[in-house]
C-alpha positions as CSV (number, residue, x, y, z in Angstrom):
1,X,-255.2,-124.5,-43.0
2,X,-253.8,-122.0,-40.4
3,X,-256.1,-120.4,-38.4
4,X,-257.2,-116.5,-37.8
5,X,-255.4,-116.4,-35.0
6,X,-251.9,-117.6,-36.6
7,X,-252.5,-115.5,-39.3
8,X,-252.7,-113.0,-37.3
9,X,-249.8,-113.4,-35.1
10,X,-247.7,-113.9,-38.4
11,X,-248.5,-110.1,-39.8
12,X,-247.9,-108.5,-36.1
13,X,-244.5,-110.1,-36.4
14,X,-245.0,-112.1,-33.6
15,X,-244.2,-115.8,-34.9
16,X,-245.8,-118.6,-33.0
17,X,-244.2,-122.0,-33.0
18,X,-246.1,-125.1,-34.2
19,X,-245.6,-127.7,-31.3
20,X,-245.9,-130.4,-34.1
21,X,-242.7,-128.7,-35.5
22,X,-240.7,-127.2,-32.8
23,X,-240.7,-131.2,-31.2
24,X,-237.3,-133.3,-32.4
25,X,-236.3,-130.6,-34.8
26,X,-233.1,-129.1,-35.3
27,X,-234.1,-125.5,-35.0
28,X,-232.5,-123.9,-31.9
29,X,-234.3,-121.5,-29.6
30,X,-233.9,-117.7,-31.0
31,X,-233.0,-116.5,-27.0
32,X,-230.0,-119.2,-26.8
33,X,-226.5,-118.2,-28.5
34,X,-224.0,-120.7,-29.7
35,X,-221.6,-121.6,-28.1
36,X,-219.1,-119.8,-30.9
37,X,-221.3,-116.9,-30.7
38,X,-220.9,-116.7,-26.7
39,X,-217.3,-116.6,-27.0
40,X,-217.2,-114.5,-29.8
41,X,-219.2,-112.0,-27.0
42,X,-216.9,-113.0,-24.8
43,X,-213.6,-112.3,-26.3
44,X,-215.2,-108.5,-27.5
45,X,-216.4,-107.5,-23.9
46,X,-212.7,-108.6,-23.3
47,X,-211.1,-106.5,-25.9
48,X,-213.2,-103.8,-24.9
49,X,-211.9,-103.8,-21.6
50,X,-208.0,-103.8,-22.9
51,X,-208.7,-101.0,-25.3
52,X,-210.7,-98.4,-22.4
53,X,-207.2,-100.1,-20.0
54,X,-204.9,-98.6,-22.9
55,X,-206.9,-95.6,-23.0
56,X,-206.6,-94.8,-19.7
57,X,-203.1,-96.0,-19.3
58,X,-202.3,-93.7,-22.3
59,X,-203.7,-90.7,-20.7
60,X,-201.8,-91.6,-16.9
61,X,-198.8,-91.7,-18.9
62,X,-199.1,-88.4,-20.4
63,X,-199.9,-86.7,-17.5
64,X,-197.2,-88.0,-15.4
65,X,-195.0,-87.2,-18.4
66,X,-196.6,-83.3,-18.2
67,X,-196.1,-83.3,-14.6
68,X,-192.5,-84.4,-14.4
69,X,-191.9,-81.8,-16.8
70,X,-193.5,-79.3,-15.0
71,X,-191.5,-80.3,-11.8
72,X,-188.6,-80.1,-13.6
73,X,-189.2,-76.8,-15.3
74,X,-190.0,-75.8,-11.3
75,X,-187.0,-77.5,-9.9
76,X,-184.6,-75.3,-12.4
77,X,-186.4,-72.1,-11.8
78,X,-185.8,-72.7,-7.9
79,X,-182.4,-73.6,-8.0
80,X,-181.6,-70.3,-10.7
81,X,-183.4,-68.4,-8.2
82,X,-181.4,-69.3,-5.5
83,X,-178.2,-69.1,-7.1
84,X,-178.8,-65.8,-8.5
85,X,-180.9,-64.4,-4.8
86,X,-177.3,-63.4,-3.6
87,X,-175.8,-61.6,-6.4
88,X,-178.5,-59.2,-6.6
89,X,-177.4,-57.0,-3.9
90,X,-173.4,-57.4,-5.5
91,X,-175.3,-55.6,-8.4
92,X,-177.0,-52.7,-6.4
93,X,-173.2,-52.2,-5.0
94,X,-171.9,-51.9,-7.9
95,X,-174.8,-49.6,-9.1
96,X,-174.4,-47.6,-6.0
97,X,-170.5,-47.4,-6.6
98,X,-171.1,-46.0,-10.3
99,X,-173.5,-43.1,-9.2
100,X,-171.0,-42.0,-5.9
101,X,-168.7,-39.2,-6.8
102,X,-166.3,-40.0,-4.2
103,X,-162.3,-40.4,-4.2
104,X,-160.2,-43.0,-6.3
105,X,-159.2,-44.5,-2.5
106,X,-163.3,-44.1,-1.5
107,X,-163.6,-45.8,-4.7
108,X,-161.1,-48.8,-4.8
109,X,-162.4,-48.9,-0.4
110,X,-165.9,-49.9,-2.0
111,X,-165.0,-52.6,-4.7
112,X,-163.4,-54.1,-1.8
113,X,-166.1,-54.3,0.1
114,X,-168.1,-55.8,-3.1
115,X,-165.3,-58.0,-4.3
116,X,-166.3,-59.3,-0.3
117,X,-169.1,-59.7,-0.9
118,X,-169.2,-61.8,-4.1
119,X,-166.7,-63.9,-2.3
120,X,-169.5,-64.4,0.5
121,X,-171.9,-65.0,-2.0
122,X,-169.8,-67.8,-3.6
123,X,-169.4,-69.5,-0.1
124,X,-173.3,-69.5,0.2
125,X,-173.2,-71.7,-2.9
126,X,-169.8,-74.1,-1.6
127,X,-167.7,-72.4,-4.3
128,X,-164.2,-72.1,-3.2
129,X,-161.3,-70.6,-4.4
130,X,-158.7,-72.7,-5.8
131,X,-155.0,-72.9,-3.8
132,X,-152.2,-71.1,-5.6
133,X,-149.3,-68.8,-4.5
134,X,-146.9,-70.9,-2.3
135,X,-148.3,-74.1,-3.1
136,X,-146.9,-76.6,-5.7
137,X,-148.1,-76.9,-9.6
138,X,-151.1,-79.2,-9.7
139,X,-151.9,-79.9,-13.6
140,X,-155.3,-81.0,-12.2
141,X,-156.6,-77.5,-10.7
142,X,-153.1,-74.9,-11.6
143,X,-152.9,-74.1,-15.2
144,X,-149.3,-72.7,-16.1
145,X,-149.3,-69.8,-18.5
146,X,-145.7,-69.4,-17.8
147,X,-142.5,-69.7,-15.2
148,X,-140.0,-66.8,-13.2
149,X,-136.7,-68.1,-13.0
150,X,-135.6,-67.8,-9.6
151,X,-133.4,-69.5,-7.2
152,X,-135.4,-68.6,-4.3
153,X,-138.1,-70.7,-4.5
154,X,-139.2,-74.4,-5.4
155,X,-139.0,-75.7,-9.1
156,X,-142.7,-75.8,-10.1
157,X,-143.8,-73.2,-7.2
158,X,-146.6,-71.4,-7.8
159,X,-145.1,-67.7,-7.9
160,X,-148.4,-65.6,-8.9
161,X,-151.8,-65.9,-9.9
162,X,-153.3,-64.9,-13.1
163,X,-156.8,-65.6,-12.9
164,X,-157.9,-67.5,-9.9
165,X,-159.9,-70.2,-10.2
166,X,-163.1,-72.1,-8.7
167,X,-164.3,-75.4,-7.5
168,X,-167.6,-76.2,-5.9
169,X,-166.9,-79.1,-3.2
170,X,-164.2,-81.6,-5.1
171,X,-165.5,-80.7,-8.7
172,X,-163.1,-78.3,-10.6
173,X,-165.3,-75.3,-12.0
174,X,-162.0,-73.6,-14.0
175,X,-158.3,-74.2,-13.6
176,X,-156.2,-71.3,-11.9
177,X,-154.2,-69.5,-14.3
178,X,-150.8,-69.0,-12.5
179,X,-147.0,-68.6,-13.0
180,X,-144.8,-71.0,-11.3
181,X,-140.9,-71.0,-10.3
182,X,-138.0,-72.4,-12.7
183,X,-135.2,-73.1,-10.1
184,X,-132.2,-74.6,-12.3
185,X,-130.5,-75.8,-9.7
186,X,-133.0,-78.2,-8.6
187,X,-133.2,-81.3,-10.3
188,X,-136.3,-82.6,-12.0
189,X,-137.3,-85.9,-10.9
């Protein structure tokens, strides 16, 4: 027969042990884990700490990505800036030349002056003109839009300049549009 006090303990839920039992039985301890459930534990706290490391690598990755964007967005708006700072006042000029009421020589004296300065501008930015008149036809920077037969010059001379063209350092912006010299009596090699 169990006792009062067993009974008791029972219907509290607190379960009491029989000595008699507990000794040379199979039953394991309820505070011990197995030794599968222990790495079961063990393999979820590590998983846990892979998933919060992804996390947090997710959200480093998508700022950085934000950021170089942002930079980049920067880094065109400065160098637009820059490259458009010294054409600004080429544009007041040529404002300034519309509203004056001056002479057709006052008038062609002042494009001059802007034409100047658009040229300085360009230099600001290492734009530079492109060779032509008295130099020879080079299909790389010259392009020929026709020839002047003449006996003066060269064959393949270039005689006069269309359009000029543009190169900033070595790189070719656009070709120079340009006439060259057809000398018949040369030969062509």
């Amino acid at each position: 027969m169990r006792s009062s006090k067993k009974m008791q303990d029972e219907m509290n839920g607190q379960g009491v042990v029989d000595p008699e039992v507990a000794v040379g039985s199979d039953v394991e301890p309820i505070n011990e884990m197995s030794p599968a459930q222990a790495e079961l534990e063990q393999v979820k706290g590590e998983r846990d700490q892979l998933l919060d490391r992804l996390a947090r690598l997710q959200a480093e990755f998508d700022n950085a990505r934000k950021r170089e964007a942002k930079e980049r967005a920067d880094s065109r708006d400065y160098t637009i800036s820059n490259t458009v700072e010294p054409f600004l006042g080429v544009m007041d000029n040529f404002q300034l030349a519309l509203k004056a009421n001056g002479t057709a020589e006052q008038l062609r004296g002042g494009v001059e002056l802007i034409l100047k300065q658009m040229e300085d501008a360009l230099k600001g930015l290492n734009v530079q003109a492109v060779e032509t008149i008295g130099t020879q036809f080079d299909p790389r920077i010259h392009e020929a839009l026709g020839s002047i037969e003449t006996k003066e010059f060269p064959d393949h001379q270039v005689l006069e300049e269309i359009r000029r063209g543009y190169k900033i350092r070595e790189k070719l912006l656009r070709p120079a549009l340009v006439r060259i010299a057809a000398n018949p009596n040369q030969v062509v090699d």
